[in-house]
N, C-alpha and C positions, 0 to 999 in steps of 0.2 A: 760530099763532105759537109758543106752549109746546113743540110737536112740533118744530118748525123749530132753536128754540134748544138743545131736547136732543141731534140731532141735530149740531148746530155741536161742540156741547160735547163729544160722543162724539168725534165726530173728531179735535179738538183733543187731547184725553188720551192716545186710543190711538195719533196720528201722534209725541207724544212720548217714550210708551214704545217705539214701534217702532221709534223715531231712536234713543232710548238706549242700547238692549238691540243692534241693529244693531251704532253703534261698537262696542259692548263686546265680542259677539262678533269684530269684524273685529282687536283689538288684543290680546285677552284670549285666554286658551285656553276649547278648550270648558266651558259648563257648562249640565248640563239645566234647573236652575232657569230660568236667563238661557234659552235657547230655548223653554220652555213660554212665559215670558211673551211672547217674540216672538211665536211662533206663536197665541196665543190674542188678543192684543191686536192683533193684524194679521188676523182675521176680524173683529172688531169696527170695526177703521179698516176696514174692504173694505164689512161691510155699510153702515156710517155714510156713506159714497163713492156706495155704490147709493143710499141713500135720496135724497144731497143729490141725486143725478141726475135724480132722477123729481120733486125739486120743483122743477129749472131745467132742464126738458125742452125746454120751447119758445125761451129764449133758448141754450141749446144747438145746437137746430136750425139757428139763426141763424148762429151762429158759425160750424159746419159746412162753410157753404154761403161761406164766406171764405178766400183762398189759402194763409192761415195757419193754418190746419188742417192741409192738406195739408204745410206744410212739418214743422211741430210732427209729424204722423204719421210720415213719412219718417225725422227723426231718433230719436224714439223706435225703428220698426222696425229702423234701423240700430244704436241700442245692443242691444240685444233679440240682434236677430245675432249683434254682435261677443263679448258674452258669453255664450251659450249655446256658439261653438264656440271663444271662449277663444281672440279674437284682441288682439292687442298695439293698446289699453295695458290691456285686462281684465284678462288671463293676468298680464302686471306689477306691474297692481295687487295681484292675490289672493298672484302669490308674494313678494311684498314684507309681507303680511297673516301669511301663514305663517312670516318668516321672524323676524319680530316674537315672534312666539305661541311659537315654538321657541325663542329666546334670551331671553325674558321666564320661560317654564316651567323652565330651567336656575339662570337667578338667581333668581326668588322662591320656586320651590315646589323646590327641590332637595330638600330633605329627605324629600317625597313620593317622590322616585325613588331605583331603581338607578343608579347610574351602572356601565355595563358596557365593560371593551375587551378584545377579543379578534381577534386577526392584522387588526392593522390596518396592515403592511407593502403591502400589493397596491395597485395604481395607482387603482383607482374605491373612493371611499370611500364608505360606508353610516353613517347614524346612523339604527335605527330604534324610530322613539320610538310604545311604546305604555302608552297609558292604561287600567285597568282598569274593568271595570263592576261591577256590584254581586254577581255571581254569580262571580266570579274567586276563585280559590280552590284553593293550590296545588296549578298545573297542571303538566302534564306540556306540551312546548312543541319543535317543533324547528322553524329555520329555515335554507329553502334556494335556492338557485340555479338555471334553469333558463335551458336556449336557449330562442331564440323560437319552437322547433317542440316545445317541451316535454320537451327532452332533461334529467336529469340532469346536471347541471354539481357541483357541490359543496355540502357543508352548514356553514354559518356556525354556527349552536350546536344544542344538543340537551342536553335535559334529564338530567342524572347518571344518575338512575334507567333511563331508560331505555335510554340508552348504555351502561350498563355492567348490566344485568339485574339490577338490587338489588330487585325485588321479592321479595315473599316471598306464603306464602300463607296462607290463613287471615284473611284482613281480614275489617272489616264496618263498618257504619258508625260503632259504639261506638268501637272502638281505633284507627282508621286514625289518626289521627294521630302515637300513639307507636307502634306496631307495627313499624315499620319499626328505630325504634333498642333494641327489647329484642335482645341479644344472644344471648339462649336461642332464640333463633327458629330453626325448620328449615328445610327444603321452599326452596326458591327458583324462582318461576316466571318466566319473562318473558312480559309481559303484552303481549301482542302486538297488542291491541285499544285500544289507548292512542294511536300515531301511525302507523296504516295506510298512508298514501297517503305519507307521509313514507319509510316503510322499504321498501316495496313501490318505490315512485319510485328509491332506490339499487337496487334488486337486487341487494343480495347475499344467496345463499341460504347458510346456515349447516348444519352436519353433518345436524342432523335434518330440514333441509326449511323451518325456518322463519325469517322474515326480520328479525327482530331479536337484536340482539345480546347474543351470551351473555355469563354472568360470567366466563366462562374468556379470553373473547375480548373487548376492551372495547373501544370506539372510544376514539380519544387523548383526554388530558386539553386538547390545543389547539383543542378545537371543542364540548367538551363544559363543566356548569354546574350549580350548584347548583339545585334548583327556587326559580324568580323568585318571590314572596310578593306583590307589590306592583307598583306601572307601576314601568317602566323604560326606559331609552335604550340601549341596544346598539349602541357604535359598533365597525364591522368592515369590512370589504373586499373586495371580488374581482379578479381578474383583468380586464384590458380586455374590454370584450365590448362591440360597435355598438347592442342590443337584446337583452334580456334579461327574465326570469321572476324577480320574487322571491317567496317563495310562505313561508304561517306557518301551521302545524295545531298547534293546543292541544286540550288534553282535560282534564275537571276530574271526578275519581271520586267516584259515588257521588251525583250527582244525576239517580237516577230519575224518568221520568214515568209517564203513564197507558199510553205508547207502548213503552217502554222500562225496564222492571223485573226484577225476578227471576223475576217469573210468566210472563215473554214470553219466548219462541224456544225450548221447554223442549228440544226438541233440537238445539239447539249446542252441541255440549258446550265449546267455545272461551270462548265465553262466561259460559259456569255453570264451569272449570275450578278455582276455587280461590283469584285472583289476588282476587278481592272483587267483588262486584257493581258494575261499571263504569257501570250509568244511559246515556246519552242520547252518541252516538257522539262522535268529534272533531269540531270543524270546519276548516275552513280558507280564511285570507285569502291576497289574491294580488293584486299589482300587475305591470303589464308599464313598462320603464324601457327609453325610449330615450335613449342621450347626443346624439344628433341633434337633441333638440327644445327642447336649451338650461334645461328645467322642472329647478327645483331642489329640489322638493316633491312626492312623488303621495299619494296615501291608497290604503289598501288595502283592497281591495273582499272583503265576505264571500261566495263563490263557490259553498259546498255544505257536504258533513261526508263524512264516511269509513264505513267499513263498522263496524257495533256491534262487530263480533268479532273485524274484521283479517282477513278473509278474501282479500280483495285491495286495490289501491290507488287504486278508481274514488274520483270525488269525484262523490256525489249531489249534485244542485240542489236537490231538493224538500225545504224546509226546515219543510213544513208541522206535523211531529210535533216538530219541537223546540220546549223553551219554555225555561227559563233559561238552556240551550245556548248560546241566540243572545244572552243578557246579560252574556256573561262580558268581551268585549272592548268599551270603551268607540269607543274610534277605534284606527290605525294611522297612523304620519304617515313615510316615510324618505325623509331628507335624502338626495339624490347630490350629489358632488363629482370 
């Protein structure tokens, strides 16, 4: 009986935090505390579930073998359906969920963000709202366009630095943060291993061969930005397009792993060249946006990272050697309109 009532009582607590923490997330924007307790309190409602089952096995049996099983089944496997491939009224619901979370994080938490606008003339309008994680740490960041066969289309912003090649050399991880504004500073390098798959993705090859841009030559100040410090919203534009590629490689210097250090690749010299020990490559998130499918919300998916050095513009899957790499980006959420 003692077993029975602990048992009740488990389930009871955890079905109520798991209702609470639920709403919260379905109204609220993310937060890992509120999903740890989801998640850990929703193995406890799951075991407490299993137990009560094995001690009404037999009157279970019973019920089973009545029509209303079958129907109760059926409707369960038809919610189950309908939201896993996100038919109408799931998909309704979730982007009515999102749109809440998006116009809630503007008025209460504003002072946590950028707010950013840049050419937002063009007919399809973007607002792309990302939250930082714990490893975020001014990045270097550009974000771009693509057709649905992966064509280069256009770049909505990019980082100052790297647009217009203001690094310099001689970092490390002592100075990096003033370094850049001592004025006695020489040497100017562009650090070409910072958004690979981004500059590779344009092709444009530059005098000496390589694909980012020099200080002589700068991309415009209408697509380019200061480095973001903090989340931010970036509302911007493109052109009509039926289906498209949005795509976001960030890179944060100077956090080395066991994989990725200054003792590793000792013959790259790309790598080892002077710009400062860059640590652990880009990554890159990417969503695909049709206007055909009516969704007024996607998240964007983290996809792979770039080459340590810049050597070309593959985007690796195997995510296995990163480790704070993958903490810098809390979520990606962008609005279409």
């Amino acid at each position: 009986m003692k077993l029975r009532r602990l048992i009740s009582l488990s389930i009871a607590l955890s079905f109520a935090i798991v209702f609470t923490t639920g709403v919260w997330s379905y109204f609220k924007d993310y937060s890992r505390p509120i999903a740890t307790l989801h998640t850990i309190f929703g193995f406890i409602f799951s075991i407490g579930v299993f137990a009560h089952l094995k001690n009404n096995f037999r009157s279970l049996k019973v019920y089973a073998k009545k029509r209303i099983s079958l129907i109760i089944t059926s409707i369960a496997l038809a919610i189950f359906l309908g939201a896993f491939y996100q038919i109408r009224p799931f998909s309704s619901l979730m982007d009515s969920g999102a749109r809440l979370k998006a116009s809630a994080e503007q008025i209460v938490h504003a002072s946590r963000y950028h707010l950013i606008e840049m050419n937002t003339s063009n007919a399809t309008k973007l607002s792309i709202d990302v939250l930082r994680a714990e490893h975020y740490w001014h990045p270097q960041m550009a974000i771009w366009i693509e057709d649905e066969h992966g064509n280069y289309v256009e770049t909505l912003f990019v980082s100052k630095a790297t647009a217009k090649g203001l690094f310099f050399g001689g970092r490390n991880k002592t100075n990096f943060k003033d370094f850049d504004e001592d004025k006695d500073t020489t040497g100017r390098f562009r650090r070409v291993n910072a958004l690979p798959v981004w500059s590779h993705k344009r092709n444009v090859s530059y005098a000496d061969g390589l694909f980012v841009p020099p200080s002589d030559d700068p991309l415009p100040d209408a697509i380019t930005g200061a480095t973001i410090t903090d989340n931010f919203v970036l509302n911007t534009s493109t052109k009509p397009l039926n289906r498209f590629k949005l795509k976001l490689e960030i890179n944060v210097a100077f956090d080395d792993n066991a994989y990725y250090s200054e003792y590793d690749f000792p013959d790259d010299v790309v790598y080892h060249n002077g710009t400062g020990q860059l640590g652990q490559p880009s990554i890159v998130f990417s969503c695909t946006i049709d206007m055909h499918d009516e969704k007024q919300y996607y998240l964007m998916e983290l996809i792979g990272h770039g080459h340590h050095s810049g050597q070309n513009g593959t985007i690796y899957k195997d995510l296995s050697k990163l480790t704070t790499a993958k903490h810098v980006i809390e979520r990606i959420v962008v609005g279409v309109k």
